[in-house]
N, C-alpha and C positions, 0 to 999 in steps of 0.2 A: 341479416343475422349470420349468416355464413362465411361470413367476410371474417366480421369479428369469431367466429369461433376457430378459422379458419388459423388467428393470428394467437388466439390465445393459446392453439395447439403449436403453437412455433414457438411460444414465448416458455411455454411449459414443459415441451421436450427438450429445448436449449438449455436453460436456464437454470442455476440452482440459486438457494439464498446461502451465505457462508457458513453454516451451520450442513451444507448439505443438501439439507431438503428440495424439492422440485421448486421452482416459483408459482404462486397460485397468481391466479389470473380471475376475478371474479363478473363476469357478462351481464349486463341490465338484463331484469326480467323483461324487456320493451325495447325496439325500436325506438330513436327518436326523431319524430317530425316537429313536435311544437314543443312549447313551454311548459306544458302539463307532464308531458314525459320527461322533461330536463329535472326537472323539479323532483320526480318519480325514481328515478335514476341518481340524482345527487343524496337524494336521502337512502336509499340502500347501499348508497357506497361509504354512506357518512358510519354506520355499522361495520364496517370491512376492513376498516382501516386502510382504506386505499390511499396512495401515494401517488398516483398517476394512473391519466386515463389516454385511453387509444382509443381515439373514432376513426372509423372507416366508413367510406360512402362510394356508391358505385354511379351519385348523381350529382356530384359536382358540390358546388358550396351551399346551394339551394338547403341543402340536409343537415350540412355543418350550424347553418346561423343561428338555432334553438342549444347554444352552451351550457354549459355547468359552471355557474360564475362563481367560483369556489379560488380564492386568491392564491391559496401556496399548494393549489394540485397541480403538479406536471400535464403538460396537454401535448400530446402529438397527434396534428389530425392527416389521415392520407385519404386520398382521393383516387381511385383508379373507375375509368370512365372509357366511354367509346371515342374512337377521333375526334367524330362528328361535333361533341359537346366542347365547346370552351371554354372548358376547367383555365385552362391558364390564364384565363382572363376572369370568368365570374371570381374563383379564390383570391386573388390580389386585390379586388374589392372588399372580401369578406376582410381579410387580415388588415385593407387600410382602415376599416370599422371597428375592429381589435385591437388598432395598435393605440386608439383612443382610450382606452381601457387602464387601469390602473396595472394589472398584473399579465400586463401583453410579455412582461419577459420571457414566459415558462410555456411559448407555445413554439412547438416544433412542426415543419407540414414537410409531408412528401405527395408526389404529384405523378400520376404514370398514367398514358395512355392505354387503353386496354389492347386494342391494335397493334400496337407499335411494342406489346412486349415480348423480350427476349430472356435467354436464358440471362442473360449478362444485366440486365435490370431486372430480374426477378430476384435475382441474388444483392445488388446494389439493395433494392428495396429492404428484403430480407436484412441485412445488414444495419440500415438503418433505425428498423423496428427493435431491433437487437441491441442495435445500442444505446439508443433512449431507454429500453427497458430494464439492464445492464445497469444504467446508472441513476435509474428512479429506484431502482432494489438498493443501489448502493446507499440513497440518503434517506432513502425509508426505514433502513437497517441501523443508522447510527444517530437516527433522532428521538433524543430522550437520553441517552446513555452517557457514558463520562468516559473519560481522561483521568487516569490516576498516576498525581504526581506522587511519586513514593520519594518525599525530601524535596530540594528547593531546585536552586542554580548550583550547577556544576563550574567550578571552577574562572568565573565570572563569565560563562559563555553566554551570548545575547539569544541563541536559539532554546536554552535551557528557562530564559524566563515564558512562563505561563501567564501569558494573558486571555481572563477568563470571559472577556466581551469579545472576544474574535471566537473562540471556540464554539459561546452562546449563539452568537449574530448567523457566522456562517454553515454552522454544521449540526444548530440546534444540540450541542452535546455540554453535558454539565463537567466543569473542571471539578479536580476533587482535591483534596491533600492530604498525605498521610507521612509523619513522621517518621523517620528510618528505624526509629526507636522503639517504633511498633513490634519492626520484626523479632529483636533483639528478645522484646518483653515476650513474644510466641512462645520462641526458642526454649527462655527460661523457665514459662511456665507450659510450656510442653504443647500450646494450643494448636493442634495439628493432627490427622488423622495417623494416628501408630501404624494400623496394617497396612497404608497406603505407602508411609515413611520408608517400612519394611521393603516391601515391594518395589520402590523404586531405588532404593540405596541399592538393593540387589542386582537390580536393571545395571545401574550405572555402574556397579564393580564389575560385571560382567562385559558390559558394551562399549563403556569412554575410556579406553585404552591411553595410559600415560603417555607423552610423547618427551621430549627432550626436556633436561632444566636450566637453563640460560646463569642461574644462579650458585651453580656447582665453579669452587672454585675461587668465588669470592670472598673479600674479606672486608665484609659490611661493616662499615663503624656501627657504636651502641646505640644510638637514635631509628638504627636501623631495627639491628637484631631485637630491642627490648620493645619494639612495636607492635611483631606478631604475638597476639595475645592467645590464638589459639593455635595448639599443635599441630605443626606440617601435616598428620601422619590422620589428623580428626577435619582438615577443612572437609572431604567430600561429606563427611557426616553433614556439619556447617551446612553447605553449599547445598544439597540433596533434599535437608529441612528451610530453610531458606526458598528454592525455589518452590516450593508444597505452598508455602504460605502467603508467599504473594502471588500467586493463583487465586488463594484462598480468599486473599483481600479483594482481589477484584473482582471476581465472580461468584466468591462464597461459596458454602458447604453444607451440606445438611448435615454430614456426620459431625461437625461443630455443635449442630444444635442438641445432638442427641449427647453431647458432652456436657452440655451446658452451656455452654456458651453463646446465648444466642444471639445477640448483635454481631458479635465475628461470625457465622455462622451468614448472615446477611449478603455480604460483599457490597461492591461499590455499583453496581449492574455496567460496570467495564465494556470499553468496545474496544481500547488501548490506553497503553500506561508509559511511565518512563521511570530510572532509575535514576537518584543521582550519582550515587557513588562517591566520586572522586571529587573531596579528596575525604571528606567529615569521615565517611566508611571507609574508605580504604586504607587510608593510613594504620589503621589495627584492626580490623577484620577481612575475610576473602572477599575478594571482589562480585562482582554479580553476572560475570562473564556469562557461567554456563548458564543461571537463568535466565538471560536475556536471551541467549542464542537457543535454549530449547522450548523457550517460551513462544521465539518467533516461525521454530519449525514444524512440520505438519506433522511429527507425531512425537512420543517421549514415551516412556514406559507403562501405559496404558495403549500402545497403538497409537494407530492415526489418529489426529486431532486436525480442528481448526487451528492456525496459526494467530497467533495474537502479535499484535503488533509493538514493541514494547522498547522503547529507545534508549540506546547509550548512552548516559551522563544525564539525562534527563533531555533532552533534546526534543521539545516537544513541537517545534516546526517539522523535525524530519519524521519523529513521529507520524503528523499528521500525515506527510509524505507516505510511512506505509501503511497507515491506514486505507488510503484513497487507492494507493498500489495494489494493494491485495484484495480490496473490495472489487475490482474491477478485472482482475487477473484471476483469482485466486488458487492464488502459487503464495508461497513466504515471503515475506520483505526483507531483502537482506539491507541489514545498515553497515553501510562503509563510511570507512574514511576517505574521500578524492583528494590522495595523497599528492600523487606528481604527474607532470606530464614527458614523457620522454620521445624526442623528434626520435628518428628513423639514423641518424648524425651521431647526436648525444648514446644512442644506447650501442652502436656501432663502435664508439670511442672508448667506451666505458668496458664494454663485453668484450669485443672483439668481433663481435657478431652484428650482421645487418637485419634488423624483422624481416621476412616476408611474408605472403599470404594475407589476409586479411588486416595485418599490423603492418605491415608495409610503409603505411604512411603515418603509424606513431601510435601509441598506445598511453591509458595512462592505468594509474597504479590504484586499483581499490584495496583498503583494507580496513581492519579496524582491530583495537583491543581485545579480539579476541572472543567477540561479542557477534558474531553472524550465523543466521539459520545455517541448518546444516545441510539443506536442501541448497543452497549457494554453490556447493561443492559437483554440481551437476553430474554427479556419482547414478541419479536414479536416470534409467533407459526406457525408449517410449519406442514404438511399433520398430522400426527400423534399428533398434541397437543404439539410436544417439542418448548422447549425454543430454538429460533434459531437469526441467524442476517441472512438478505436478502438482495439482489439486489433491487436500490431503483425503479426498472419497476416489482418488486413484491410485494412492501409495497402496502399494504392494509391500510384506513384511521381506522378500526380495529387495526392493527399492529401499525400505527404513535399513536393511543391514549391510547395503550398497554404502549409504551417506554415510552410517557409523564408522566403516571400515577404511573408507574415505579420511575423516577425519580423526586425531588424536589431541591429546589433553595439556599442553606444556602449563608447568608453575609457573605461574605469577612471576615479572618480572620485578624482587623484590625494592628494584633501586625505584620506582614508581607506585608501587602498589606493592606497600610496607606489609599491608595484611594477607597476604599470599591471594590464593583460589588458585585457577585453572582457564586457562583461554584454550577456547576451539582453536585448533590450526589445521586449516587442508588448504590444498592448491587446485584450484578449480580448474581440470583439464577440456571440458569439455566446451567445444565452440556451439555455444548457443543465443537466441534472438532474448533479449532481453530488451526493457525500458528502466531507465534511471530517471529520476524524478527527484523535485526537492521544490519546498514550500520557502520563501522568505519574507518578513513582511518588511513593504519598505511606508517611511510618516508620513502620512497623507495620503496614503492610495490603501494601504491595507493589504493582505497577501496578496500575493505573486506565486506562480506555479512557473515552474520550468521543466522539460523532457528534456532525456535524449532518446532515441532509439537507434539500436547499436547492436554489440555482437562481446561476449565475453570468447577470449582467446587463449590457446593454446602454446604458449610460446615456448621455443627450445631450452631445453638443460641450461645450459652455456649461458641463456640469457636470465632467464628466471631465477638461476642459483646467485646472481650477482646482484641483478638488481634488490630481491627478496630481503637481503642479507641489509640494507641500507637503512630499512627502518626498523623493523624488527622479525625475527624469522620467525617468534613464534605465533605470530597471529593468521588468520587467514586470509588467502590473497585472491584477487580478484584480477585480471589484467580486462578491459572495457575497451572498446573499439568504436565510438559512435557510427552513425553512417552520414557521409558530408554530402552536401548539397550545392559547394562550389562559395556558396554567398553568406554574410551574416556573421554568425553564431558561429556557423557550421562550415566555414570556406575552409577549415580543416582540423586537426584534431585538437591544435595550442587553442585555435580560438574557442572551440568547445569548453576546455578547461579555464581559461581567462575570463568567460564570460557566466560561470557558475557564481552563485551566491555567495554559498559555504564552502567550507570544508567535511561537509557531510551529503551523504548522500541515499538513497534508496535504488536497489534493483528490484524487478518482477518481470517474473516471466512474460516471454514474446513481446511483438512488437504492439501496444497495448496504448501509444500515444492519443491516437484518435478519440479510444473509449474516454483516456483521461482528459480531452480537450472537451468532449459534450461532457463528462461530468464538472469540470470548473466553469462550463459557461451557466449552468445549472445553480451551481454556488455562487455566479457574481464571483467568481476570481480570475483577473485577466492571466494569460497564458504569455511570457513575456520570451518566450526561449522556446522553440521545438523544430523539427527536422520533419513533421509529418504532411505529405503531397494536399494540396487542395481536395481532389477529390476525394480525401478521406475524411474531410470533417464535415461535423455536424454537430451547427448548432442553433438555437433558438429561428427561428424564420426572420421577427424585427434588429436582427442584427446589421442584415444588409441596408438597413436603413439609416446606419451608423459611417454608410460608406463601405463601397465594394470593391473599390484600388486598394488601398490601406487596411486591411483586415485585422493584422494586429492593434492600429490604432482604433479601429472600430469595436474592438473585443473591449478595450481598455474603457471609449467610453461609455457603452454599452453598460456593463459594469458597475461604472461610478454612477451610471444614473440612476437603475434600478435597484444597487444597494445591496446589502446581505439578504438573503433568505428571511432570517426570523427576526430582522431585526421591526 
């Protein structure tokens, strides 16, 4: 019993769920030796809502054989034992007795001599507990919940269609749909909280500082001009009500109810969402820029928040991508665009200038519409003064007026987005560890997850102001570094970018690959692309039985055998 309370106090002072809160960790009233306890134990957890169980035994497999044969609970069992007992040998027994099992996929085992430990596997171990528990929070947090698509397919993009049997199968989360036209009817009939309206329209006249207008100067044919239907001078109104309310849809309000309105008042019970936008809305109203990007950052004009994860054009693969980022991280998702790749040659040629330092051997170009947390802008500072992005229960009102100040507002550029708004623009100066991720599904295998782990970079005047300038200056930029490994994917930066899915992508703080590799082995989704070392992963134990040369190909069929989660 000491074991287990041992770990529930590492799992609980680690550990938060994204809302903040500590992770609970609930302990059998019992020891279990037989069947009778298993039994005992499964039915108090069945109460708990438990997602996953941790056994620990300090006597080998002998203690493990009495299970909780419970098909979709996560299992990590460890063992820490004296030399003398031959754990490495009884357990390989137990788990070739498990792998006979229908739901052998969801068991994880660590294995340590008592003897034989060090500082250095006490920590390995630690690590491991941490990250199975890390990523049993992550899918116990988004099961039951939805995806709210607000409109359909963006502009015929294949990641914008929503298919509602992948989101069910693997993530146990209900797809939703809400017409764009929703918002519009809000607006007109005013369904929205006034004092809050007030309150943050005031926020944003005070804190999202206009930045340049790309539009000054032109001379937009009539198709143009007789599009924007609401006045330059009223989008932030627009935009300020607008975001209110698709909050409002997805997570609901009570001060709704007490308006009357109580189905809107309801929400979707959201874990993330997407917009379409472009083109049904934008061609004559504002765009959804700044709700996307203060939707996805950790705090807005009430303070710190959780970040929602809430994707461009409706992009509901990358979506999913920051969903699974920030559940694991939790830092903001930033959505970029994985605009270009530029050798070390080409930007030399172009600037005049060579990279070095960390870009040395090439860099590529993140951006997007104008649509990125604002925590991207690695403006907020952690123990040492770096440029960092945090957990929003560590945003500091210092940190939120860092990102602000960081970033400005430029108009809509009108030649694509007829209907004005306002895109985030800042340039993310600070060199920090980041992970890029991105989900794609390909016919007949079903998603695919891909990493990278890398480094966002600081690149000189000379070079930034040039290349910036190519696609569009007013949106926000990102410069991405991977870390190469010589071989594969990763033998160097072009191949990192040739061998990406999309043209979209997700960052989250620090180097975060591994947690994301045990949480898709967890989901049944093979891992087709990453840079992170062998001894960082962790995942299911009967993997290795898939083949221990080829681990990718193992991951894959692994995978296809045991199928989605809920499906």
């Amino acid at each position: 019993m000491g074991m287990a309370e041992a770990a529930a106090k590492l799992i609980e002072g680690t550990l938060k769920y994204p809302d903040g809160t500590p992770v609970q960790c609930i302990i059998s009233d019992t020891t279990i030796g037989g069947g009778a306890e298993a039994a005992k134990c499964a039915e108090q957890f069945s109460k708990e809502n438990v997602t996953a169980t941790l056994s620990v035994t300090r006597a080998g497999a002998t203690a493990l054989k009495p299970l909780i044969w419970t098909r979709r609970l996560l299992r990590l069992y460890g063992a820490l034992t004296e030399q003398s007992v031959p754990v490495l040998f009884t357990l390989p027994l137990l788990w070739r007795r498990m792998h006979r099992k229908v739901f052998l996929h969801s068991q994880f085992m660590v294995t340590m001599y008592r003897t034989l430990m060090t500082v250095q596997s006490l920590q390995t171990l630690q690590k491991r507990f941490l990250r199975f528990a890390r990523s049993s929070v992550a899918i116990g947090w988004m099961k039951n919940k939805s995806y709210v698509n607000l409109g359909g397919i963006a502009m015929g993009i294949a990641g914008s269609y929503c298919n509602a049997d992948m989101f069910q199968n693997y993530f146990g989360i209900r797809a939703e749909w809400v017409d764009m036209t929703e918002i519009v009817r809000r607006i007109t009939l005013e369904i929205y909280d006034h004092d809050e309206y007030d309150k943050a329209f005031k926020w944003v006249k005070e804190n999202c500082k206009e930045g340049f207008d790309l539009n000054e100067g032109k001379n937009f044919p009539e198709i143009i001009t007789k599009s924007k239907v609401v006045p330059a001078d009223k989008d932030w109104e627009f935009i300020t009500k607008m975001t209110i309310i698709i909050r409002d849809i997805l997570y609901g309000n009570k001060k709704l109810d007490e308006m009357g309105w109580h189905e809107e008042a309801l929400g979707k019970n959201a874990i993330a969402g997407g917009f379409q936008g472009q083109r049904n809305w934008t061609d004559w109203l504002p765009n959804a820029d700044f709700t996307e990007a203060i939707m996805a950052s950790t705090f807005d004009w009430n303070g710190p928040k959780a970040p929602t994860p809430f994707a461009t054009e409706n992009d509901t693969l990358n979506g999913v991508a920051m969903m699974l980022g920030t559940l694991v991280s939790g830092s903001a998702p930033c959505f970029h665009d994985v605009r270009t790749y530029w050798s070390p040659e080409a930007c030399e040629r172009v600037t005049g200038v060579k990279p070095d330092g960390i870009a040395q051997n090439g860099f590529i170009h993140l951006i997007n519409s104008g649509a990125t947390a604002l925590d991207g802008s690695g403006a907020s500072k952690n123990a040492n003064d770096e440029g960092c992005m945090k957990p929003f229960w560590e945003m500091t009102q210092d940190d939120i007026k860092a990102c602000l100040n960081a970033t400005d507002w430029c108009r809509a550029n009108y030649e694509y987005f007829r209907g004005g708004g306002f895109s985030s623009h800042f340039r993310c100066k600070a060199e920090m560890p980041v992970t890029m991720l991105r989900v794609n599904v390909v016919d007949g295998i079903g998603p695919v997850l891909q990493l990278a782990e890398g480094y966002t970079a600081d690149l000189p005047d000379e070079i930034h102001n040039t290349i910036d300038k190519r696609t569009d200056a007013s949106w926000p930029t990102t410069w991405f570094v991977p870390n190469l490994t010589g071989e594969g994917a990763f033998k160097d930066v072009y191949s990192v970018m040739a061998n990406w899915g999309a043209n979209h992508g997700v960052t989250v703080y620090g180097h975060v690959g591994a947690d994301i590799i045990t949480l898709a082995s967890m989901l049944r989704i093979p891992v087709n692309m990453h840079n992170v070392s062998d001894d960082r992963i962790f995942r299911p134990h009967c993997w290795s039985s898939f083949g221990t040369e080829d681990k990718q190909s193992a991951d894959y069929r692994a995978c296809a055998t045991y199928g989605p989660m809920y499906k």
